[in-house]
N, C-alpha and C positions, 0 to 999 in steps of 0.2 A: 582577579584571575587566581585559581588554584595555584599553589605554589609547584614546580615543576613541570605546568604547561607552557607551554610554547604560545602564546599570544598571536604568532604571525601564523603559526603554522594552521592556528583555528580561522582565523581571517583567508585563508589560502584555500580552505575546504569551506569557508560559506561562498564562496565564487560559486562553486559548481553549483549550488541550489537557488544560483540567481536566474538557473537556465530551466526553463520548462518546455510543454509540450507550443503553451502559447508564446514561449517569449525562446526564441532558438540562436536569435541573432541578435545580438546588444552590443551599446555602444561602450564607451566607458562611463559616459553620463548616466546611461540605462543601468548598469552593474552598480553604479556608487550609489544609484535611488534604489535598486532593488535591495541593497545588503547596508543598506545606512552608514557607509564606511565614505573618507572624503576620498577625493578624485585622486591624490598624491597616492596613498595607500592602490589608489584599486587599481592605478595606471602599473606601478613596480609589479603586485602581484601576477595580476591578467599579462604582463609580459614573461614572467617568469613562465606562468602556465602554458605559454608559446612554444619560450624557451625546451622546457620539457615534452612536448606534443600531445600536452593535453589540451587546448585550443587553440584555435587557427584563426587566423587575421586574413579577412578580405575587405579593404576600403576602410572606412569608420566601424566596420562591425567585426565583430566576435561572436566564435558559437566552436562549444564542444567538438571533438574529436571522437572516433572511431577507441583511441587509447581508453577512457575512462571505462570500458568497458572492463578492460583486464580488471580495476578495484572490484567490481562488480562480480566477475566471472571468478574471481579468491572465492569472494565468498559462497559463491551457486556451487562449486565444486569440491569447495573443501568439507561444504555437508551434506554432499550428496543427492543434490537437488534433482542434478537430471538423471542420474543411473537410479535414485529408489522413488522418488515424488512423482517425477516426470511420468514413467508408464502409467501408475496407479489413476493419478488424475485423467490421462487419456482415455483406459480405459472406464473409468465410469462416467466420461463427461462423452464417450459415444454411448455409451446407455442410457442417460439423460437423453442425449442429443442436443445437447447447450454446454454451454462452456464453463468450465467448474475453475476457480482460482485460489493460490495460497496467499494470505496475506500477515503483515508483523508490522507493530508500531514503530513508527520515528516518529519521534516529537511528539504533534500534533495532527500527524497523517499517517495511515495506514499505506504501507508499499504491499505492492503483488511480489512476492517472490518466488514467486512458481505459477504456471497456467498453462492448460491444456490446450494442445496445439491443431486440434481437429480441425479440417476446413470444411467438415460438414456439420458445424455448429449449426442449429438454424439460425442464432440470432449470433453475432460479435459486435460487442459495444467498442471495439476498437485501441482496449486498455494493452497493456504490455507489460514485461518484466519491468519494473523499478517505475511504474508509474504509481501516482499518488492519489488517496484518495480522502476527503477529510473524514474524520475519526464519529463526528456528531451526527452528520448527517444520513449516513453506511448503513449496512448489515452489519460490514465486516469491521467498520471502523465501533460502531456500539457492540458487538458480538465482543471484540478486544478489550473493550475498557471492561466490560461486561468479566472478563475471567482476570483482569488486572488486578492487583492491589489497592485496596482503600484509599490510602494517602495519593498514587497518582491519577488513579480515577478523577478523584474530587477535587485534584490542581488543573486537571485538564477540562474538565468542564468549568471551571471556576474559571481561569484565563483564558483560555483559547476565543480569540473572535469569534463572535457568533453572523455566520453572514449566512442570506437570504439567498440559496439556488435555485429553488424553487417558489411558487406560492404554498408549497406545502411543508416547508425548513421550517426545523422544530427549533425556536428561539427565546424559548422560556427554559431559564436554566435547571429550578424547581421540575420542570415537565421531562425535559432530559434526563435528572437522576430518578425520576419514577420511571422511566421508558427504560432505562437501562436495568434499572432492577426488577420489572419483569422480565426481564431477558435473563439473568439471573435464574429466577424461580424457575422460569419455561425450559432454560437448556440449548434456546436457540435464538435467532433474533430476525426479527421482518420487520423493512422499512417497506414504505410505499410511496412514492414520488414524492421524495423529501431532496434527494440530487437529482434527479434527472426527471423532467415530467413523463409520467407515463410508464416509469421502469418500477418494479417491484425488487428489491435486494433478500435473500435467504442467505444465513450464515450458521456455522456452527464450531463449537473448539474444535483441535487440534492438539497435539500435544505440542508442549513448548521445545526451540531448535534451539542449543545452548542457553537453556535457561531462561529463552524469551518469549513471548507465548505468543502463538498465531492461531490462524483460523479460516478454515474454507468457506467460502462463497461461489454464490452462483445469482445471478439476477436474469430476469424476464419482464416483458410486457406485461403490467396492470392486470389486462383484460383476461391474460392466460393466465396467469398467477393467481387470478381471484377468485379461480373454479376449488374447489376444496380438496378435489381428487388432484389435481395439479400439484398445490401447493403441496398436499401428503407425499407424491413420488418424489419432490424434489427433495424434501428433506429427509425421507428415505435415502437415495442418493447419497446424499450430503452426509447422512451418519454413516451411512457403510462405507464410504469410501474414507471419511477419518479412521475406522476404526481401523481399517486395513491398513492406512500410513501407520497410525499407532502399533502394528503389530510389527509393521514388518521394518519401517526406520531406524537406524542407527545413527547418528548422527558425529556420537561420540566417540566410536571405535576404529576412526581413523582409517577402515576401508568401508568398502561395502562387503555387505554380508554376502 
């Protein structure tokens, strides 16, 4: 461990990443196999995070709170996520008429940090604020590694499990750094039922939100997407609505503009 970190306090924040969309209510046997920590450690912690009201105990199981949101909601507001991203994205994502999202690397996964809120999408794949998406498989996850630096590019494809979502998950490590460096040369990035059977993913940069870099997406049906005038509008879209965050975001100036 780096000298100066807290050991327990990073053990305390892998808790909450033991909880997903599929796993909401865990035991403590379930947290100490999701987070490789023994049952002694994960028993004190998961109580402390009681303790505070960031999970709740019902019978043998465990599952987040309503509280974890505040960490969440620092950060959506301190860069102005919903007063300058928020419109923008709505309104080009009812010009589209599909649902336009921001996304930024953790780890190994791409998170939404922003998404447009229309409910006259035609299609919602059902994603949300701080849901995660893997990085290889993406638009937005290869779009990211895509404007990333060399050295973590090439750790993340080098490490990162490579698992099968699809019949169609790109599992040749070799084929993943050519995939991603045409995306590179092109400017933008298409996956095709690589996560999801049947879904086509579009992505393009963004400018980086303190120094980290993200990137809009937008994904459709195969079938719609594979019409050529189709894919042209959306990536239209897609660039004019970055360009307009790029003009008009602040991130750094501590209000909005």
């Amino acid at each position: 461990m780096t000298p100066n970190i807290s050991s327990t306090f990073v053990k305390g924040l892998s808790l909450f990443k033991a909880f997903d969309h599929a796993n909401s209510r865990l035991t403590l046997a379930d947290i100490a196999r999701r987070t490789g920590m023994d049952r002694a450690s994960v028993r004190r912690l998961t109580l402390t995070l009681v303790h505070l009201g960031y999970v709740a105990k019902e019978d043998r199981f465990y599952a987040l709170t309503p509280k974890v949101l505040v960490l969440a909601g620092s950060f959506l507001r301190g860069n102005h996520f919903g007063s300058q991203i928020q419109p923008i994205l709505d309104r080009f994502a009812a010009e589209l008429g599909s649902e336009l999202s921001m996304a930024m690397i953790d780890e190994t996964d791409a998170v939404y940090v922003a998404k447009s809120t229309l409910s006259t999408s035609a299609v919602s794949f059902g994603f949300t604020i701080g849901s995660r998406l893997p990085l290889l498989q993406t638009a937005i996850g290869r779009m990211l590694l895509a404007v990333e630096g060399e050295e973590l590019r090439e750790a993340i494809i080098t490490q990162t499990q490579l698992q099968a979502h699809t019949p169609h998950s790109l599992l040749d490590r070799d084929a993943l750094r050519r995939a991603i460096g045409q995306i590179r040369v092109n400017g933008f990035a298409k996956v095709e039922g690589a996560f999801e059977v049947g879904i086509t993913g579009l992505a393009v940069p963004v400018l980086p939100v303190r120094g980290a870099q993200a990137v809009l997406g937008a994904s459709a049906p195969q079938i719609q997407l594979g019409r050529p005038d189709t894919e042209e509008r959306f990536l239209d879209v897609l660039f004019r609505c970055a360009a307009e965050i790029n003009r008009s975001y602040a991130p750094a100036t501590g209000d909005a503009p």
